[in-house]
N, C-alpha and C positions, 0 to 999 in steps of 0.2 A: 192669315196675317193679322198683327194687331194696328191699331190705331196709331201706336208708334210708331211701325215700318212705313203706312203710308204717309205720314208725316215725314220722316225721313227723305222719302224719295221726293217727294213735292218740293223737300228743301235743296235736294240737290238736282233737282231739273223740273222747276216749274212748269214747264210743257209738257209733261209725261200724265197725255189723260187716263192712260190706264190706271194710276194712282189716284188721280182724283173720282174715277170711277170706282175703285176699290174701298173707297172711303168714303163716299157718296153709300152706297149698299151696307158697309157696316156699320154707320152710324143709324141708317133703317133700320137694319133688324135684328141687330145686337142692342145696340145702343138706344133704340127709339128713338132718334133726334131727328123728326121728320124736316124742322128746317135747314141744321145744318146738312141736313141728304139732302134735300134740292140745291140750296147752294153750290154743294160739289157736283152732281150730276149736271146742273147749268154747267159749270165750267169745266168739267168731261164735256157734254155739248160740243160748247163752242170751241174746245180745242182739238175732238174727234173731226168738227166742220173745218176749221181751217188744217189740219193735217188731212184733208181726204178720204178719210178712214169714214167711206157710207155705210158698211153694217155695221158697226161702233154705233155710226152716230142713230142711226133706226132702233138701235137695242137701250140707249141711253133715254132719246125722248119716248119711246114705249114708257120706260121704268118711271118718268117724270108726270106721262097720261095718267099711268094709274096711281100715281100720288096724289092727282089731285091739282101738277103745276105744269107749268109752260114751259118753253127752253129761256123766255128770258123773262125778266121779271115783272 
């Protein structure tokens, strides 16, 4: 996917952390944007946490360990 698609879907359902996790990893390692990838990966986080979704959320703050960051700021 590109940057645009998950941009799109964020715009049409903000609660969709699959999207924000999408875009959290391609601004990593396509893009080298290591802030803006913690950013999204936080908030993949916190909305893999509040939707329930516990291997989501195990797979997201791993990805956030080895960045270097925390689930929140």
């Amino acid at each position: 996917m590109y940057l645009a698609d998950y941009n799109q879907a964020i715009s049409l359902n903000p609660k969709y952390a699959n999207a924000y996790a999408g875009r959290g990893l391609l601004q990593q390692l396509k893009l080298k944007n290591r802030q803006r990838a913690i950013a999204d990966l936080r908030t993949a986080a916190k909305l893999f946490r509040a939707q329930g979704q516990t291997q989501s959320l195990q797979q997201i703050l791993e990805i956030l360990r080895r960045l270097g960051a925390t689930e929140n700021p």
